[in-house]
C-alpha positions in Angstrom: -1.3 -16.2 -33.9 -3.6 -13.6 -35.4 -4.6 -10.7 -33.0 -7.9 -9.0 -33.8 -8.1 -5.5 -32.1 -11.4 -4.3 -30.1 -11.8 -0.8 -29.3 -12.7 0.2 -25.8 -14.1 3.4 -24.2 -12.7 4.5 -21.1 -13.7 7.3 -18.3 -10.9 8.4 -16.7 -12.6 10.4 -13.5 -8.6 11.9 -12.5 -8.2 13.9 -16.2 -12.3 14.1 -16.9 -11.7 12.9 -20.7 -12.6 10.4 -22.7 -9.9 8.2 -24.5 -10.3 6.2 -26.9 -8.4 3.2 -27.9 -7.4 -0.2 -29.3 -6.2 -3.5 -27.8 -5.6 -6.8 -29.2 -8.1 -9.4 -28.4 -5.6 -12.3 -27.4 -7.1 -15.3 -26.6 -4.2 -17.9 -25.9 -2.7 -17.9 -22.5 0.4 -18.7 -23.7 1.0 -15.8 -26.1 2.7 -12.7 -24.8 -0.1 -9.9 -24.2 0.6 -6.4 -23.7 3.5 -5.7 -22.2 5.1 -9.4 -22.4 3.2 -11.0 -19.6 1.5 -13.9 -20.3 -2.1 -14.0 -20.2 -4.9 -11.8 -22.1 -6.5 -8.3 -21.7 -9.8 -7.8 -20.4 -11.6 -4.4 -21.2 -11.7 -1.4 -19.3 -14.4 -1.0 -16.7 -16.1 2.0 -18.3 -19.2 -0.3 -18.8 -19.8 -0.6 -15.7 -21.9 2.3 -13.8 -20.5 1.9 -10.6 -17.1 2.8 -11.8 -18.4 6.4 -12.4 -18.3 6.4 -8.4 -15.3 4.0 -8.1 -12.9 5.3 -10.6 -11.1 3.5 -13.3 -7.6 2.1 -12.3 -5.5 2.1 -15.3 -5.8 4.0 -18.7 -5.1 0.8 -20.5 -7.2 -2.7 -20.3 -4.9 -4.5 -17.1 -3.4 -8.0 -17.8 -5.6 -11.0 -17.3 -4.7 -14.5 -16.5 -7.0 -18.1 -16.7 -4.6 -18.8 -13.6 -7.3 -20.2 -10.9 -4.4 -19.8 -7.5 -2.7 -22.3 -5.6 -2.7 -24.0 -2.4 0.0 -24.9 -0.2 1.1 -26.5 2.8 3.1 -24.0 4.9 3.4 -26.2 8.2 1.5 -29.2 9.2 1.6 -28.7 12.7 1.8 -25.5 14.4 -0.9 -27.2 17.2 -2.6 -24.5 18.7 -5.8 -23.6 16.9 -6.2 -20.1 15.5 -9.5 -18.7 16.5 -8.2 -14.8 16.3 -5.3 -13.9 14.4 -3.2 -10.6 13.7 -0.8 -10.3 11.1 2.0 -7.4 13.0 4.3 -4.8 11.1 7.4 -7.5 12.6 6.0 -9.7 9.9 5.1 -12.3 13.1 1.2 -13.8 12.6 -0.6 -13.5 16.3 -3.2 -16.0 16.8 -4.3 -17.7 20.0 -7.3 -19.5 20.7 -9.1 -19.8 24.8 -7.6 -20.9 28.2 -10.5 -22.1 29.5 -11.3 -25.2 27.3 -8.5 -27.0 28.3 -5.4 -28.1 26.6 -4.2 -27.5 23.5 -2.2 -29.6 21.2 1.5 -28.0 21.9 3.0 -27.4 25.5 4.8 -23.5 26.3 8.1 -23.1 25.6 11.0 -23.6 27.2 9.7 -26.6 29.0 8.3 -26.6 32.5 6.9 -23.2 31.6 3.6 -23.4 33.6 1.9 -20.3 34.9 -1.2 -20.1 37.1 -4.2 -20.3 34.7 -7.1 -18.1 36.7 -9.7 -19.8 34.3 -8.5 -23.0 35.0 -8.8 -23.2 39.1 -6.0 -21.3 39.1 -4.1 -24.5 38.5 -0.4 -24.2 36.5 -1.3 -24.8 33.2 2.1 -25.9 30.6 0.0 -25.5 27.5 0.4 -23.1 25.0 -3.3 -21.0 23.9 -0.9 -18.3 21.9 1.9 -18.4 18.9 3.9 -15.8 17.0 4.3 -17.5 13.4 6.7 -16.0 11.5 5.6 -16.0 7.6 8.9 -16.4 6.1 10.5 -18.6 8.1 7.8 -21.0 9.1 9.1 -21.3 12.3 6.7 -20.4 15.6 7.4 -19.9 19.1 4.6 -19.8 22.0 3.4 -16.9 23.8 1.9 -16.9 27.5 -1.2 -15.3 27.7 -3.9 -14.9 30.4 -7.2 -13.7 31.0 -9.6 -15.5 29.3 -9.7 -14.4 25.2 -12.0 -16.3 24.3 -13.9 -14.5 21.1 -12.6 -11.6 21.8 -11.8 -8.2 19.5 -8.5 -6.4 18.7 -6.5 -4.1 16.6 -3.1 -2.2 16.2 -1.9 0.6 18.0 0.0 3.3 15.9 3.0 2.7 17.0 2.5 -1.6 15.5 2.0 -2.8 19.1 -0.8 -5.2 19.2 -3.5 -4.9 21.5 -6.7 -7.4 22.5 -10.0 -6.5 24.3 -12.4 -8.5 26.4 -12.9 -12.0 26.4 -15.2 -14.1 28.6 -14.4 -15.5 32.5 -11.1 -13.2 33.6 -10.7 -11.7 30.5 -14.2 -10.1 29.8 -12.8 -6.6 30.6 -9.4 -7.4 30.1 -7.1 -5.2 27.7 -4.0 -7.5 26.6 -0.8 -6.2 24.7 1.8 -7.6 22.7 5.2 -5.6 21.8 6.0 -5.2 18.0 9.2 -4.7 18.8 10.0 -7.5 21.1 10.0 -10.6 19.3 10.4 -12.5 22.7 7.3 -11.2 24.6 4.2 -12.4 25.9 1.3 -10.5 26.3 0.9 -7.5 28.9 -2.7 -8.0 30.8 -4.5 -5.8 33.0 -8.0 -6.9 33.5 -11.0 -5.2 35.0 -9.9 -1.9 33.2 -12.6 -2.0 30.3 -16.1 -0.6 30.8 -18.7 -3.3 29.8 -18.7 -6.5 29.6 -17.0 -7.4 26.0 -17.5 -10.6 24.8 -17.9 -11.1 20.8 -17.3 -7.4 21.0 -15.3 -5.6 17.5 -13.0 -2.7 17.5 -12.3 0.1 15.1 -9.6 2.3 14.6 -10.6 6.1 15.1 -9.0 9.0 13.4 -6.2 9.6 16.5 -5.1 6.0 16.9 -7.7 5.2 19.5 -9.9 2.2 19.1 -13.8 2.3 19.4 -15.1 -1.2 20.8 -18.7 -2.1 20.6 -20.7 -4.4 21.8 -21.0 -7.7 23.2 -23.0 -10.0 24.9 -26.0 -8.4 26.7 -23.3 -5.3 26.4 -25.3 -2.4 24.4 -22.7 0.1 24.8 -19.7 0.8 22.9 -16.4 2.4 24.6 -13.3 4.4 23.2 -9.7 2.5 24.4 -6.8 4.7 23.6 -3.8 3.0 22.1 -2.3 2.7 26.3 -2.6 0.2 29.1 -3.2 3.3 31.5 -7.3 4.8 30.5 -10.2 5.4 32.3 -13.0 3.4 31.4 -15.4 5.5 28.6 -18.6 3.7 28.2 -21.4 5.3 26.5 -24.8 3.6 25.9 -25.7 2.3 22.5 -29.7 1.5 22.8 -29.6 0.4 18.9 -27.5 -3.2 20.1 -30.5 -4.0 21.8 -32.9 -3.4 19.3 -30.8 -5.8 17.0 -30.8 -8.3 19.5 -33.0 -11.6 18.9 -34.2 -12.4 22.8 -33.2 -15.7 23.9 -35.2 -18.6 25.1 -34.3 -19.2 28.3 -31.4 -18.9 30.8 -28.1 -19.6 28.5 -30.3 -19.9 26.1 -28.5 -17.0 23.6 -29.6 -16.0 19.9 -28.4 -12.7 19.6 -27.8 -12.7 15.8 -25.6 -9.5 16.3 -22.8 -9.8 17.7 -19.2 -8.9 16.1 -21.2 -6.1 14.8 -19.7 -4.8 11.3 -18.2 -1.4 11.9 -16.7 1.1 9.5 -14.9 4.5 10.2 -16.5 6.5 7.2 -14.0 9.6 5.9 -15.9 12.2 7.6 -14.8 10.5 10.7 -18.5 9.3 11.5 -18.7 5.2 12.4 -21.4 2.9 10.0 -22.2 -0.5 12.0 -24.1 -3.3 11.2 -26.2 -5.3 13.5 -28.2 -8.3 12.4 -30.4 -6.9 9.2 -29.5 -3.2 9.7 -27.3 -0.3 10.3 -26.7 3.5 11.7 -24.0 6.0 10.8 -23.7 7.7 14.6 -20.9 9.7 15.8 -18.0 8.1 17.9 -17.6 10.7 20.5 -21.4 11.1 21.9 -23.1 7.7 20.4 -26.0 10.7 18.8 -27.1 8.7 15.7 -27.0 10.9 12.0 -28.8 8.5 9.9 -30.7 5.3 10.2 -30.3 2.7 7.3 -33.0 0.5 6.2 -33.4 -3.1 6.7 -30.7 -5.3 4.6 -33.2 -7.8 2.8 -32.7 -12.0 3.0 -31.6 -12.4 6.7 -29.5 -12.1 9.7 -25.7 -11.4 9.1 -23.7 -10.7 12.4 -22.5 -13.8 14.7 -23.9 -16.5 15.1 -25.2 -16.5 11.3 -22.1 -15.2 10.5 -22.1 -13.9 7.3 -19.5 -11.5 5.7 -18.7 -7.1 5.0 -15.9 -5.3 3.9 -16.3 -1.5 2.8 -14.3 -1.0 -0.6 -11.4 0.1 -1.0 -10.9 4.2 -1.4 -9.6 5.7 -4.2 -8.6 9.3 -3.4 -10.1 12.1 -5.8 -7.3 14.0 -8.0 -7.2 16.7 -5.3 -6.4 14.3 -2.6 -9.4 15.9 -0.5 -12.1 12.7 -0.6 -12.5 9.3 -1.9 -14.5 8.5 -5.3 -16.9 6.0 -3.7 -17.5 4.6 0.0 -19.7 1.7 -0.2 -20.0 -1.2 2.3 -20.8 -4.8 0.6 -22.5 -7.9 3.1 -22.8 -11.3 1.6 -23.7 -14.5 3.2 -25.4 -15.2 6.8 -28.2 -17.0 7.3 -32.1 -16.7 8.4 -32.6 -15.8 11.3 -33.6 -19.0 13.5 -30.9 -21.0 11.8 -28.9 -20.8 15.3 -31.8 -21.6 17.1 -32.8 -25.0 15.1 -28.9 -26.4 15.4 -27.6 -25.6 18.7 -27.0 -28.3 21.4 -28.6 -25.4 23.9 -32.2 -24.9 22.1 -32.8 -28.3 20.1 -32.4 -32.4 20.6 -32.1 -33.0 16.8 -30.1 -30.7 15.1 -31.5 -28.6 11.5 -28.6 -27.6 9.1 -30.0 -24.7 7.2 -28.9 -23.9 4.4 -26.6 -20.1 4.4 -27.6 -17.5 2.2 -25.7 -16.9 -1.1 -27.2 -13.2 -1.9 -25.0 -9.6 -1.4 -25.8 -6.3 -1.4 -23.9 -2.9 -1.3 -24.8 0.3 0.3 -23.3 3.9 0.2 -24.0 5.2 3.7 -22.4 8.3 3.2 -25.0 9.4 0.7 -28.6 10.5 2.0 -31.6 8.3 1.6 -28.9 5.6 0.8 -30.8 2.0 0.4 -29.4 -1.5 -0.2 -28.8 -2.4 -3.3 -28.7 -6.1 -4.8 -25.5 -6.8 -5.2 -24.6 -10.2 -7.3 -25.1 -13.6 -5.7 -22.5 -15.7 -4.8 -22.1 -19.1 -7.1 -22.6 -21.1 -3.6 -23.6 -20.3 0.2 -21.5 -19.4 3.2 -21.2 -18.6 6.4 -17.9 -18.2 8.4 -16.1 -16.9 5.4 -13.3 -14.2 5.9 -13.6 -11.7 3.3 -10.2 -9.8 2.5 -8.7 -7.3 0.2 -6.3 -8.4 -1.9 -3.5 -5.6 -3.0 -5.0 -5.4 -6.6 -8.5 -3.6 -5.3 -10.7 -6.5 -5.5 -11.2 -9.0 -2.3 -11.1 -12.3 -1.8 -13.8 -14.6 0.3 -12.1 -17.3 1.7 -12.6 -20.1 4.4 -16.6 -21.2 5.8 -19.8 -23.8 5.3 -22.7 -23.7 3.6 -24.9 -25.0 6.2 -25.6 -24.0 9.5 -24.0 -21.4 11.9 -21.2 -20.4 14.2 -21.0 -22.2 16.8 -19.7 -25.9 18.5 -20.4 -28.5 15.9 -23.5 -26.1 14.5 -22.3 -26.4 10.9 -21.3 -28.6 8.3 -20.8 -28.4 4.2 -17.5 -27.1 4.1 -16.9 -24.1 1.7 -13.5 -25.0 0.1 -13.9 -22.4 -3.2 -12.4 -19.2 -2.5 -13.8 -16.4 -4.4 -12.3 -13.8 -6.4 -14.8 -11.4 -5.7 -14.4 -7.9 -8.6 -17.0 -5.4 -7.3 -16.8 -3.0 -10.4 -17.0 -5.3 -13.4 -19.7 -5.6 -14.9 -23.1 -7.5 -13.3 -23.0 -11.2 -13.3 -18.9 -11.2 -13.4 -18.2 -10.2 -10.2 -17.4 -13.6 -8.7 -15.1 -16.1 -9.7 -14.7 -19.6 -8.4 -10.9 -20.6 -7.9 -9.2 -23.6 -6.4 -10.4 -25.1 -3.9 -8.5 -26.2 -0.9 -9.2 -29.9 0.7 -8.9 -28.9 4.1 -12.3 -27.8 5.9 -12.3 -24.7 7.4 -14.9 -24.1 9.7 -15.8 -22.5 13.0 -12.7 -20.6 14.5 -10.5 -20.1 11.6 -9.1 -17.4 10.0 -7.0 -15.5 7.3 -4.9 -12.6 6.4 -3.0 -11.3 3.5 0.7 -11.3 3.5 3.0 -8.8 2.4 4.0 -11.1 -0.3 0.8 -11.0 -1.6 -0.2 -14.6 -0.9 -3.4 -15.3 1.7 -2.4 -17.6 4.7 -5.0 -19.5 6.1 -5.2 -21.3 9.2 -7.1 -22.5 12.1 -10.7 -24.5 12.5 -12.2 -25.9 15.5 -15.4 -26.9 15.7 -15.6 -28.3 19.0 -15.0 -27.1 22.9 -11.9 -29.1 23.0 -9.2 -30.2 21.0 -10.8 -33.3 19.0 -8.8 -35.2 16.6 -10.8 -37.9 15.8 -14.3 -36.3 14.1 -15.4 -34.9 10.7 -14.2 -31.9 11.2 -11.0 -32.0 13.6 -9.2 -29.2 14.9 -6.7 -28.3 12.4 -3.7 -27.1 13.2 -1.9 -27.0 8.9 -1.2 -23.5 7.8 -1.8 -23.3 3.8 -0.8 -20.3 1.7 -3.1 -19.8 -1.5 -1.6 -17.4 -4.0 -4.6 -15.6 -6.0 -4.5 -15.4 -9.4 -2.4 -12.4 -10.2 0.5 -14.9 -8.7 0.6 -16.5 -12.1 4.0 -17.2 -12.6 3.9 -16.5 -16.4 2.8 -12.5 -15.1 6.2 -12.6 -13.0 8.0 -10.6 -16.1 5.3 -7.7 -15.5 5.3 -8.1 -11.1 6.3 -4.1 -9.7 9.6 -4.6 -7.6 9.8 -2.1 -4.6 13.5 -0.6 -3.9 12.6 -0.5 0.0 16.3 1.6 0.7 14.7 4.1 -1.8 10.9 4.5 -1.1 9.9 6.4 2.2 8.4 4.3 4.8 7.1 7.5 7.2 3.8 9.1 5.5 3.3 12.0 6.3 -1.1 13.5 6.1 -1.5 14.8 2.8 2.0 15.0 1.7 4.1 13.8 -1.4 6.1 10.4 -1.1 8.2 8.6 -3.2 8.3 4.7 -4.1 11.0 3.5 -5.9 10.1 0.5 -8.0 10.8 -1.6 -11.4 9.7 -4.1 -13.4 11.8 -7.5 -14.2 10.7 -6.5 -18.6 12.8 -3.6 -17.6 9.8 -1.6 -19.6 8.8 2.2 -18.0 6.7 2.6 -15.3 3.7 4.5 -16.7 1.5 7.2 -15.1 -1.6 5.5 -16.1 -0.1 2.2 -15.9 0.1 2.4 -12.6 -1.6 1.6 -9.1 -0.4 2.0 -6.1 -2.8 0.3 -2.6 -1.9 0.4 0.8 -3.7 -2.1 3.2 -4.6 -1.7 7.2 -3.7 -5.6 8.5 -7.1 -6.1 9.7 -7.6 -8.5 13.3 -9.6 -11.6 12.1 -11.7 -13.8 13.5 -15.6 -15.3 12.9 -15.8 -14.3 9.8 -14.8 -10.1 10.2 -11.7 -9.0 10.0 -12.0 -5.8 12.3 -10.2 -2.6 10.9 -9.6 -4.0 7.5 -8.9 -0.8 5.2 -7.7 -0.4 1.7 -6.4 3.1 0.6 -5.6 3.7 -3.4 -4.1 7.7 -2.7 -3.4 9.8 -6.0 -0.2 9.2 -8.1 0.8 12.5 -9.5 3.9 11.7 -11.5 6.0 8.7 -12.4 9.5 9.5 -14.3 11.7 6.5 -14.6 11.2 4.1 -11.7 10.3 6.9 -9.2 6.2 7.4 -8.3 5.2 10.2 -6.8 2.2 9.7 -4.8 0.6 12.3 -2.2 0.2 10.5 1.3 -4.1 10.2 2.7 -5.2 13.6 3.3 -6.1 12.8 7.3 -6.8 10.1 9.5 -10.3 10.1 9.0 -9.4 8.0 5.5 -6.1 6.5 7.1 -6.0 5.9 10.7 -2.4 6.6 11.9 -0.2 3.3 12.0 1.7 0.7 9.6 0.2 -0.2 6.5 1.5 -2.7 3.9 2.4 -0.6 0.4 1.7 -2.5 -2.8 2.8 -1.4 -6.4 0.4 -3.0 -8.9 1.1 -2.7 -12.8 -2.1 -3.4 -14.9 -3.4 -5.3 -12.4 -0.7 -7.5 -11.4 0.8 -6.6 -8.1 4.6 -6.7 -6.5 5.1 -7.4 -2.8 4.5 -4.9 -0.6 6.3 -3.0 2.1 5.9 -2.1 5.2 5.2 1.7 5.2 3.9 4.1 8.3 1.8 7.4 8.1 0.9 9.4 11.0 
């Protein structure tokens, strides 16, 4: 096959010069590219403005493939529904559903396990509202867990213990924790112990460990939960909830349109959060607000509309002292009656609207910063989960196009993930990829594995278990490998010596991964990107503490990169973190890795 070269221009913000080289232009997927991998090379990114703020990745064009992912079956019947799920450092997958809407589809384990269910009449209830999937075994086992957790929020501690807040009924101000390193334990419970009511509440991680919950139904507050059972409650008002809040119409007759509130730790350890069409940067520790950000154009995008936000990942400057670009992006949600025209509580005949397609970006950290129109998305959605994906770019996955949160309030399942690229070039950013023929709708949820896969589960529309309806409460777990899992790219996929890398990170320090690739070529400085990923707590459409770090290689001789660790936890909370090694944009499976 002929090759024709093109020459491309890249800025390379780490050595502040300009290189200038050629690639071959290879357009057959079958033909080796660079490197031996199959596939072709896309350009550098240097055309793209927002780069200058981003940071190019490589010093080389990275591999490309027409590979559009793959679904699988994982397990066709785990039977309980996963309306919030947590993937823990153990490699178990926490997700549980409510105890208040009855049974679910799978009894507790061993059987003739039947606690008393206090949101149940206090009646023994055998049924099983919790599981601990394991990822690589497929196998689950049921976990017994009380006090209502119905929408509730969560996170994990430093130490990889998992912890969930609030609820409704019992559980409203109920903090709930599960061991990491028990694999046989159900949840520890104390209720009453939280400081407001928080229901559809969401947590961030804070600089020591500590998590900062906010909000909730008719809760306008935020509090500040250390990462122990044993606090004093720490509420502190938060008047901007309330001016967020769409008034009801009538007793139980909700709108809201901002709850599970998006919230950010920014690096100077200041908190952005999203409420309906808008947002403030305040600080954690006294609730004083430092900026107020204008309205987000197009509609509401916080629960029930339920659109989606993720802030980009941070790539750490050469010095190691800041990142090269903090942006938040929102896409998706829906106007701002759409609730009100669906739901069972406000309307006879129900009104589908149609979600919003349309994103936009902001950088909160800078002043004056405004919303900028970001590239719509080929279709609508609400109820998507959008995730990072080890090679920098993110994934939206899961949702409808129609309608909103909420019992039998949408329809028009979204089955297309996206491939969502937020430096390349305008009008490139998203990319359709297989679609999935299972619906995913209202309670389901998402996270990325280790092995570099997205598993998927979950989807109830209804109050109770249903089987027989459009939409039924699903209980298959997929997997859907992206498109870097192109098995024609396995020759150029990073393999991580584990015994050789450190796993303990210590602020601002230099570590060492050991890796290799199956071409037995060199690992290049320049070549090379190295990502480390919070495991966010997902559920409605936000995955709560989600946070991608890319920190400074300086140095790669033979399979050894030396990286220095995040400079503070301002940019890296303290805890476990999955550690990928990506090679031109095809990544390896990551390892479990813990900074503090």
């Amino acid at each position: 096959m002929a090759l024709q070269f093109k020459t491309y221009i890249l800025i390379i913000p780490h050595l502040f010069t300009l290189t200038v080289f050629s690639a071959p232009d290879i357009t057959d997927i079958t033909a080796p590219a660079q490197g031996g991998a199959g596939g072709h090379i896309k350009g550098g990114a240097g055309v793209n403005p927002h780069v200058v703020d981003g940071g190019s990745d490589y010093a080389k064009p990275e591999i490309e493939t027409h590979f559009l992912g793959k679904w699988v079956l994982e397990t066709a019947d785990v039977r309980v529904s996963a309306m919030q799920l947590q993937l823990m450092p153990n490699d178990q997958v926490i997700w549980y559903d409510a105890t208040s809407l009855g049974p679910s589809a799978r009894k507790l384990e061993p059987e003739g396990t039947c606690p008393i269910n206090p949101d149940a009449n206090n009646q023994p209830d055998c049924y099983a509202h919790a599981v601990a999937y394991d990822w690589k075994t497929k196998k689950s086992r049921t976990i017994v867990l009380s006090g209502e957790p119905w929408c509730s929020s969560g996170n994990l501690w430093p130490n990889g213990n998992m912890v969930a807040t609030g609820g409704t009924f019992t559980g409203v101000k109920a903090v709930r924790m599960l061991p990491m390193n028990d694999l046989k334990a159900n949840f520890i419970e104390k209720r009453n112990v939280l400081g407001d009511y928080r229901w559809y509440a969401t947590n961030q991680i804070l600089e020591d460990g500590s998590s900062l919950v906010v909000g909730g139904r008719e809760a306008f507050s935020y509090e500040i939960v250390p990462p122990s059972l044993d606090f004093k409650p720490n509420k502190i008002d938060f008047p901007f909830l309330k001016q967020t809040c769409t008034p009801g119409k009538g007793p139980n007759k909700f709108i809201e349109n901002n709850l599970y509130p998006f919230v950010f730790l920014l690096p100077d350890g200041n908190v952005f959060v999203f409420a309906n069409d808008r947002a403030v940067t305040f600080k954690p520790l006294t609730g004083e607000i430092l900026q107020e950000h204008p309205v987000c154009p197009g509609g509401s995008r916080n629960y029930p509309p339920s659109g989606s936000s993720a802030i980009l990942p941070f790539k750490l400057s050469a010095d190691n002292k800041h990142p090269l670009n903090v942006e938040v992006v929102i896409c998706g949600g829906n106007k701002p009656d759409a609730f009100e025209v669906v739901d069972a509580k406000h309307v006879k005949e129900k009104v589908y609207v149609p979600a919003l397609k349309d994103c936009h970006r902001i950088h909160p950290m800078k002043k004056d910063a405004k919303w900028e129109p970001e590239q719509d998305m080929p279709t609508p959605r609400i109820m998507g989960d959008l995730l990072h994906l080890p090679t920098g770019d993110l994934i939206m996955i899961n949702g409808a196009k129609k309608g909103t949160s909420g019992w039998e309030d949408a329809t028009d399942p979204n089955f297309t993930p996206l491939l969502y690229q937020p430096y390349k070039p305008m009008g490139s950013r998203f990319k359709e990829l297989n679609p999935t023929k299972i619906a995913r709708m209202y309670h389901s949820s998402s996270a990325l594995l280790p092995d570099t896969n997205v598993l998927v589960a979950g989807s109830n529309p209804h109050q109770f278990y249903t089987v027989n309806a459009e939409f039924p409460t699903e209980w298959r777990v997929e997997k859907f490998s992206p498109p870097y899992l192109d098995p024609k790219l396995d020759n150029q996929r990073p393999v991580i010596d584990a015994k050789g890398t450190d796993k303990v990170l210590k602020y601002g320090k230099p570590f060492k991964i050991v890796a290799s690739l199956p071409s037995k070529e060199p690992m290049v400085l320049g070549e090379i990107k190295v990502t480390m990923l919070y495991p966010p707590f997902t559920t409605h459409g936000f995955s709560q503490n989600q946070r991608m770090v890319v920190p400074t290689l300086t140095d790669v001789v033979g399979n050894v990169i030396t990286a220095l660790a995040p400079p503070s936890g301002k940019i890296a909370p303290p805890g476990y973190y999955i550690l990928f090694v990506n090679r031109l944009g095809v990544p390896g499976n990551g390892i479990w890795v813990h900074i503090e």
